[in-house]
Backbone as a printed PyTorch tensor [residue, N CA C, xyz], in Angstrom:
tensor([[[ 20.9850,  -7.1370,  21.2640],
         [ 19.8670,  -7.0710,  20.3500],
         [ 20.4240,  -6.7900,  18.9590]],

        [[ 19.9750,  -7.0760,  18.1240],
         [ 20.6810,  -7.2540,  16.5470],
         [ 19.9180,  -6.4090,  15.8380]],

        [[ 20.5460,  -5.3880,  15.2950],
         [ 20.0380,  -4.4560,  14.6030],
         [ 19.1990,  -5.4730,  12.9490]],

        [[ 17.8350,  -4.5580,  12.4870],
         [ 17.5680,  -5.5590,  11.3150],
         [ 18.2160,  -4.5290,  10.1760]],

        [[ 18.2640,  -5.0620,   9.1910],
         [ 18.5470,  -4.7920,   7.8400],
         [ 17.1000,  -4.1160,   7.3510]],

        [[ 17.2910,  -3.0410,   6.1560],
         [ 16.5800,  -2.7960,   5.6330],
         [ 16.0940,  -3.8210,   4.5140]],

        [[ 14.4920,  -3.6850,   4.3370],
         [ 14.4350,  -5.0740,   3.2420],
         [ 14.5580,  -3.9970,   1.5640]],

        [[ 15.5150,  -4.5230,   0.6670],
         [ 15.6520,  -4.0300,   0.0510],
         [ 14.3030,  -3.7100,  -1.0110]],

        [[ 13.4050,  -4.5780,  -1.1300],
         [ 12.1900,  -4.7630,  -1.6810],
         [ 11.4030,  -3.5020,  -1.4760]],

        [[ 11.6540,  -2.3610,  -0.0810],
         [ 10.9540,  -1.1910,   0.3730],
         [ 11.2120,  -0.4920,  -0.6000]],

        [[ 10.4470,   0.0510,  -1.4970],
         [ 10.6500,   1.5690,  -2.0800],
         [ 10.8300,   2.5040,  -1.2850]],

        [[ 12.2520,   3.0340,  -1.7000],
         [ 13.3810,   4.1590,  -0.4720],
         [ 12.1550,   5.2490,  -1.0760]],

        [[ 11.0880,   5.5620,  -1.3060],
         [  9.7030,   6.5560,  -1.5060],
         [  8.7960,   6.0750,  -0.8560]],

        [[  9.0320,   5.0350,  -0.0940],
         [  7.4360,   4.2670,   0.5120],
         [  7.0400,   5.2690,   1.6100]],

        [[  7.6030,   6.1440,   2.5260],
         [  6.6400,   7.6230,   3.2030],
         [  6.4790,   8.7950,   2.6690]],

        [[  4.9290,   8.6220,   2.8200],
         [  4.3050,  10.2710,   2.6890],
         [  4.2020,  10.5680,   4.0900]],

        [[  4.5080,  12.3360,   3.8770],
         [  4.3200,  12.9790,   4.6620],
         [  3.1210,  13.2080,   5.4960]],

        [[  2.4220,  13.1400,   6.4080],
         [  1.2500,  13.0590,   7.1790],
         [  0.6720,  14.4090,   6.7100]],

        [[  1.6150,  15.1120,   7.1280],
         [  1.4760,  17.0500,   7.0570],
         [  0.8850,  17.0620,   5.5560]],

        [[  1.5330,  16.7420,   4.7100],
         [  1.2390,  17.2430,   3.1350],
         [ -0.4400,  16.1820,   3.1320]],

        [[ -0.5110,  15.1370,   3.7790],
         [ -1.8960,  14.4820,   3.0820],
         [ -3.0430,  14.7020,   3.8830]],

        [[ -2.6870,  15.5840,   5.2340],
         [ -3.7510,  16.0430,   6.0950],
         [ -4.4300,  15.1740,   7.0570]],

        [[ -5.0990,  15.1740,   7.5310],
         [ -5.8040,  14.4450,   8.8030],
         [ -6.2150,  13.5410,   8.7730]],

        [[ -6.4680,  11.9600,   8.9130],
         [ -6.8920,  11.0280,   8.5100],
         [ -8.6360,  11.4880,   8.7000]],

        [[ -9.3370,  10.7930,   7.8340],
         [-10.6990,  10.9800,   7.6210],
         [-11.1660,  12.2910,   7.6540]],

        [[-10.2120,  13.5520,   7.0130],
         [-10.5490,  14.5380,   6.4200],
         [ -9.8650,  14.7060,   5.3540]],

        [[-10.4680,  14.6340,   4.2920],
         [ -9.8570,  14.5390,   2.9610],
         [-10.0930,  15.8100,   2.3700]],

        [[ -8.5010,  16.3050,   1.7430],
         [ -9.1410,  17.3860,   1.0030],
         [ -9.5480,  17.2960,  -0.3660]],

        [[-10.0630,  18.0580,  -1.5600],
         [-10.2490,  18.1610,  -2.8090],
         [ -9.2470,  17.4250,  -3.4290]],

        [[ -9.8620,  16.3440,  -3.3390],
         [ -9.2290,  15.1570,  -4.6690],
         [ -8.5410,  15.6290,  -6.4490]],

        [[ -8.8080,  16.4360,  -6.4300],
         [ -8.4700,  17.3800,  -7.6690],
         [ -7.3170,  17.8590,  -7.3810]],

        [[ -6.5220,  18.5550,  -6.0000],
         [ -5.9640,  19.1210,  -5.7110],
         [ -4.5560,  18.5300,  -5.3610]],

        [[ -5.2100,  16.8040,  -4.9940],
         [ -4.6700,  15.8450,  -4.3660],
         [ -4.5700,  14.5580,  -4.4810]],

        [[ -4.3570,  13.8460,  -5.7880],
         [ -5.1070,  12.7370,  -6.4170],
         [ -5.0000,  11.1300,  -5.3210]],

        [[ -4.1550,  11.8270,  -4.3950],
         [ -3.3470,  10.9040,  -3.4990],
         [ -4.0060,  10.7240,  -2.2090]],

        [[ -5.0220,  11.5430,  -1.8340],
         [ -5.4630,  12.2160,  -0.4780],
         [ -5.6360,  10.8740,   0.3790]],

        [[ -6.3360,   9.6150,  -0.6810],
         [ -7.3190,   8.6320,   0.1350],
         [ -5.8390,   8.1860,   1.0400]],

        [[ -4.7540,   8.1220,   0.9010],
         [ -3.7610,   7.7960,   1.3570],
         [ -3.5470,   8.2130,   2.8730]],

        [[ -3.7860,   9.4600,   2.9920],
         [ -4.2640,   9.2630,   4.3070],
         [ -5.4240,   8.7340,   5.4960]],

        [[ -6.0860,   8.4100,   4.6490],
         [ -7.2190,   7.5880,   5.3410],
         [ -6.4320,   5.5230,   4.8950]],

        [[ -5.5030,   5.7050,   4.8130],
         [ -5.3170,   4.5210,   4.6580],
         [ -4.5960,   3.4250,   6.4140]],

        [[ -4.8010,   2.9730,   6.4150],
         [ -4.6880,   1.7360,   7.6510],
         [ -2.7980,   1.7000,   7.1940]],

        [[ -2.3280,   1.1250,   6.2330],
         [ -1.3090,   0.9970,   6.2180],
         [ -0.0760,   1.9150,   6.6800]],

        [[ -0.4060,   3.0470,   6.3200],
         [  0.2100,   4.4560,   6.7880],
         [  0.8180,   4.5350,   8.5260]],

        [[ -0.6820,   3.8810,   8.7970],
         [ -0.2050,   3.8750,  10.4110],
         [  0.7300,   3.1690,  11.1970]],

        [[  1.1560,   2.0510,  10.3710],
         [  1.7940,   0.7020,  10.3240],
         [  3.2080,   0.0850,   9.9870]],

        [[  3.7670,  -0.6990,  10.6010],
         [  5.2870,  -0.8150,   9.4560],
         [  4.9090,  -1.1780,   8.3600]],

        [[  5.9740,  -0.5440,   7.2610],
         [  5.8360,  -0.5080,   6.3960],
         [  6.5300,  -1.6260,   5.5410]],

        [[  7.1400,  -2.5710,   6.3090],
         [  7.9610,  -3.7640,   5.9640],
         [  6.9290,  -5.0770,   5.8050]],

        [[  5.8740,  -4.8390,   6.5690],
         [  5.2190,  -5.4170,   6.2480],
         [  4.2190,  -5.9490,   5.1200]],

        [[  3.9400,  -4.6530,   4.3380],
         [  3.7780,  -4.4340,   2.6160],
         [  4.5650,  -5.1190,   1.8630]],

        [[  5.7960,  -4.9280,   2.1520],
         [  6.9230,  -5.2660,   0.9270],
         [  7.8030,  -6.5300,   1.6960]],

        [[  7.0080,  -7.7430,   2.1230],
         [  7.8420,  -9.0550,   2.7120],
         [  9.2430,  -9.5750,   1.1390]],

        [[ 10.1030,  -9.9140,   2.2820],
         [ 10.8970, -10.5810,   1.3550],
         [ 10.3880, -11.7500,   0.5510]],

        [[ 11.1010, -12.3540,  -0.5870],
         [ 10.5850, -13.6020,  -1.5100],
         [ 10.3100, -14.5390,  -0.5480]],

        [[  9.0910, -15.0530,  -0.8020],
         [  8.5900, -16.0710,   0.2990],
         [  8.3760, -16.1370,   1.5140]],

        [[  8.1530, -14.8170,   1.9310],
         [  7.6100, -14.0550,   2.4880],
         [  6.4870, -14.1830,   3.4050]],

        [[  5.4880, -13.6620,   4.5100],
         [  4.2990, -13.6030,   4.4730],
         [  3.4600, -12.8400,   3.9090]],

        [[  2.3860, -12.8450,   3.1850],
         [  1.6560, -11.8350,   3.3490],
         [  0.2550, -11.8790,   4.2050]],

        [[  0.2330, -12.3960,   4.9490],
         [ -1.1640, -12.3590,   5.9740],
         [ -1.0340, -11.2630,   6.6140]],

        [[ -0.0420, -10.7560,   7.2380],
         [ -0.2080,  -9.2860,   8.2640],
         [ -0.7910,  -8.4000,   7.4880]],

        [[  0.1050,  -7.9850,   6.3890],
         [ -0.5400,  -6.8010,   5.6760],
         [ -1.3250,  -7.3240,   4.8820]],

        [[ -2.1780,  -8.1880,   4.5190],
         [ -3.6040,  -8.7260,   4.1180],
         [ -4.6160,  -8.4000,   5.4460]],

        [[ -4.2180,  -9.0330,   6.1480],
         [ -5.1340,  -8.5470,   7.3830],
         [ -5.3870,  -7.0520,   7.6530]],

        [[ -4.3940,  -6.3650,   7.4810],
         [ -4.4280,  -5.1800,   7.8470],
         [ -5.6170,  -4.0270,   6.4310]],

        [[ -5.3540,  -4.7870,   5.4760],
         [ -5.9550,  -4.3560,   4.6570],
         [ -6.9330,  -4.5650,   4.6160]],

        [[ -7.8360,  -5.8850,   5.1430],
         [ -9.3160,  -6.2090,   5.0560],
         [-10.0980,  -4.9330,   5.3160]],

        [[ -9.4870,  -4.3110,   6.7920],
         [-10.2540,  -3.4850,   7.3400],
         [ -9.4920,  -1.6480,   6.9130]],

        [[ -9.3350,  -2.2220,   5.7890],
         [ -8.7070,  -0.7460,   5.6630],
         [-10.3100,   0.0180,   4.5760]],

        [[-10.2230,   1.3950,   4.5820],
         [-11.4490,   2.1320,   4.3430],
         [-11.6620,   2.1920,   2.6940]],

        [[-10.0970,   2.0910,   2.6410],
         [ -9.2830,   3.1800,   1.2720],
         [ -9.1840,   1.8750,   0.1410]],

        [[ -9.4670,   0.4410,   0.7190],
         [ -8.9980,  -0.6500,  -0.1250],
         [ -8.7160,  -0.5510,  -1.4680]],

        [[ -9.9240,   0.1050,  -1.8800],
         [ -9.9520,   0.1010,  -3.4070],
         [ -9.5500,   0.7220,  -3.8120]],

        [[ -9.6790,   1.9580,  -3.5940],
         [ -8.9380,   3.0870,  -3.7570],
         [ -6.9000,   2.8690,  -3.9680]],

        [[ -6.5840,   2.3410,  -3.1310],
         [ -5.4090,   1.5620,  -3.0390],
         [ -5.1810,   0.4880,  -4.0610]],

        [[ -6.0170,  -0.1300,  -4.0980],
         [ -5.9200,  -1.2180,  -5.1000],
         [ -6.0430,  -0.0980,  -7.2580]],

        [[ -6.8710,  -0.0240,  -7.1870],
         [ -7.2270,   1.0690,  -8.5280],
         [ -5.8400,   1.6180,  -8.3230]],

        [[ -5.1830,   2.2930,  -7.8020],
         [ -3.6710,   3.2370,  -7.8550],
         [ -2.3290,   1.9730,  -8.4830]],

        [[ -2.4350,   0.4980,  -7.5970],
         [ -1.5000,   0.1180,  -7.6180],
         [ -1.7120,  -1.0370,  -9.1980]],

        [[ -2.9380,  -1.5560,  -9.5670],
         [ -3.6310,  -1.3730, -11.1420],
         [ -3.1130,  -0.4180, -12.2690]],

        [[ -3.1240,   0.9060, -11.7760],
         [ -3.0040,   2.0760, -12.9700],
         [ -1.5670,   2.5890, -12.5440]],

        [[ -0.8850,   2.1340, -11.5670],
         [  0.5740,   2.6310, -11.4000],
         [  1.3320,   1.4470, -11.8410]],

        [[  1.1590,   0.2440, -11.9740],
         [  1.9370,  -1.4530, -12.5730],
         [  2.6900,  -0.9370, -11.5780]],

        [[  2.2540,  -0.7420, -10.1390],
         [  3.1230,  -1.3510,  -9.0900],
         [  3.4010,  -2.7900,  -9.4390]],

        [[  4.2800,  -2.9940,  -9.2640],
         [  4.9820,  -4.1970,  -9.1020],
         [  5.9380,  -5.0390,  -7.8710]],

        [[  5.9220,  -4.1730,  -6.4700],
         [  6.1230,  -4.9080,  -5.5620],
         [  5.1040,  -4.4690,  -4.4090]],

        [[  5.2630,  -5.3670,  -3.3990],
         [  4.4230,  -5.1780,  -2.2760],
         [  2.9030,  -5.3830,  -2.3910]],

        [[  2.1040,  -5.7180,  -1.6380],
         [  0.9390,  -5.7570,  -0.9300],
         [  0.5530,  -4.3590,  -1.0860]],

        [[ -1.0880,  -4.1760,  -2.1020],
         [ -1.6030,  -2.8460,  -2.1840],
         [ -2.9040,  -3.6220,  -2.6190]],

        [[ -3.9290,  -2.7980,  -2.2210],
         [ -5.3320,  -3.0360,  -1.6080],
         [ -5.0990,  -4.7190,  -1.0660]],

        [[ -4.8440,  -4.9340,  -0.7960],
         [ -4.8390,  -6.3770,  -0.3680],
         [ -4.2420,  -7.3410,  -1.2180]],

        [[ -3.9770,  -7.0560,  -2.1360],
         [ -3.5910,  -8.1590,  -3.0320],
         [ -1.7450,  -7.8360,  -3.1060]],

        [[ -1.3760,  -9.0070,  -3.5770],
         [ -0.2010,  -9.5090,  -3.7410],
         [  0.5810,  -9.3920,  -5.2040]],

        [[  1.8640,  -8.8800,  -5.5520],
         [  1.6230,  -8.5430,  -7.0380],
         [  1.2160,  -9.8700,  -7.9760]],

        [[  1.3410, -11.3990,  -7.6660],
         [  0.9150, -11.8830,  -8.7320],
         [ -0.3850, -11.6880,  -8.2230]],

        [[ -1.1790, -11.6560,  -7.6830],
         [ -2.5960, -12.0870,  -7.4100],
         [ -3.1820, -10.7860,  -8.0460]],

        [[ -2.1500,  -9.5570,  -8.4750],
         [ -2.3190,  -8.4070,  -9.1940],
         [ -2.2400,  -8.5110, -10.4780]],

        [[ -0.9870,  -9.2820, -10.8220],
         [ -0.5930,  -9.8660, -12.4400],
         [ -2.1250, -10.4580, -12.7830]],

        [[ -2.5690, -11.4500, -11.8370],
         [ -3.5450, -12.0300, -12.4590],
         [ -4.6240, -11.5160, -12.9100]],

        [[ -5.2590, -10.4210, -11.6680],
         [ -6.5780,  -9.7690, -12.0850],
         [ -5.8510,  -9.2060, -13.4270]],

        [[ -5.0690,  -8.9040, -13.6160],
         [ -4.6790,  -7.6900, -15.0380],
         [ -5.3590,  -8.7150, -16.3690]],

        [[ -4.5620,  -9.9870, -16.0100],
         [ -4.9370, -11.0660, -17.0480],
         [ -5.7970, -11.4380, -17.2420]],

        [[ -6.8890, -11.3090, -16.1160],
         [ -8.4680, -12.0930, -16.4860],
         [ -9.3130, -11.2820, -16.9790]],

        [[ -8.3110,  -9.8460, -16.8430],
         [ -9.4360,  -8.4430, -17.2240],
         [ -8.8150,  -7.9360, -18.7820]],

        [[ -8.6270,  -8.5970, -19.1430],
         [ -7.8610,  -8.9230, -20.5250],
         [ -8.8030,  -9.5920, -21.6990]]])
């Protein structure tokens, strides 16, 4: 069996701690925690390679996975006001991110 490679595209920061963001669908004081919705997020539960596909890539898994995620927007608004720039966040793709930036321009 062939060990895989890490995809370099992963931000070596892409896990939060479960412990520090608390219970999924108990959120604490957003004030306290600007990050919290993160644990109510679908992706969390999930590989995380799947977010950050190599160039040319898929992104349908983690699109799919995101349809039904709770936190979408929430996710999406963070990765908007953070100019993430790689990976799959609220569902979208970074150009399909570049773009909303541009039409909201």
């Amino acid at each position: 069996m062939s060990q895989q490679l890490p995809n370099p595209q992963v931000p070596s920061n892409w896990f939060v701690d479960p412990v520090f963001l608390g219970v999924p669908g108990v959120r604490r004081d957003e004030e306290d925690n600007p990050l919290a919705w993160q644990a109510d997020a679908l992706c969390a539960q999930t590989d995380p390679e799947a977010f950050f596909p190599e160039k040319g890539g898929s992104t349908r898994e983690a699109k799919r996975i995101c349809d039904g995620c709770e936190v979408r927007s929430e996710c999406l608004d963070y990765a908007l006001e953070n100019d993430e720039r790689f990976g799959i966040w609220g569902g979208l793709s970074e150009r399909e991110r570049r773009k909303l930036r541009r039409e909201a321009i």
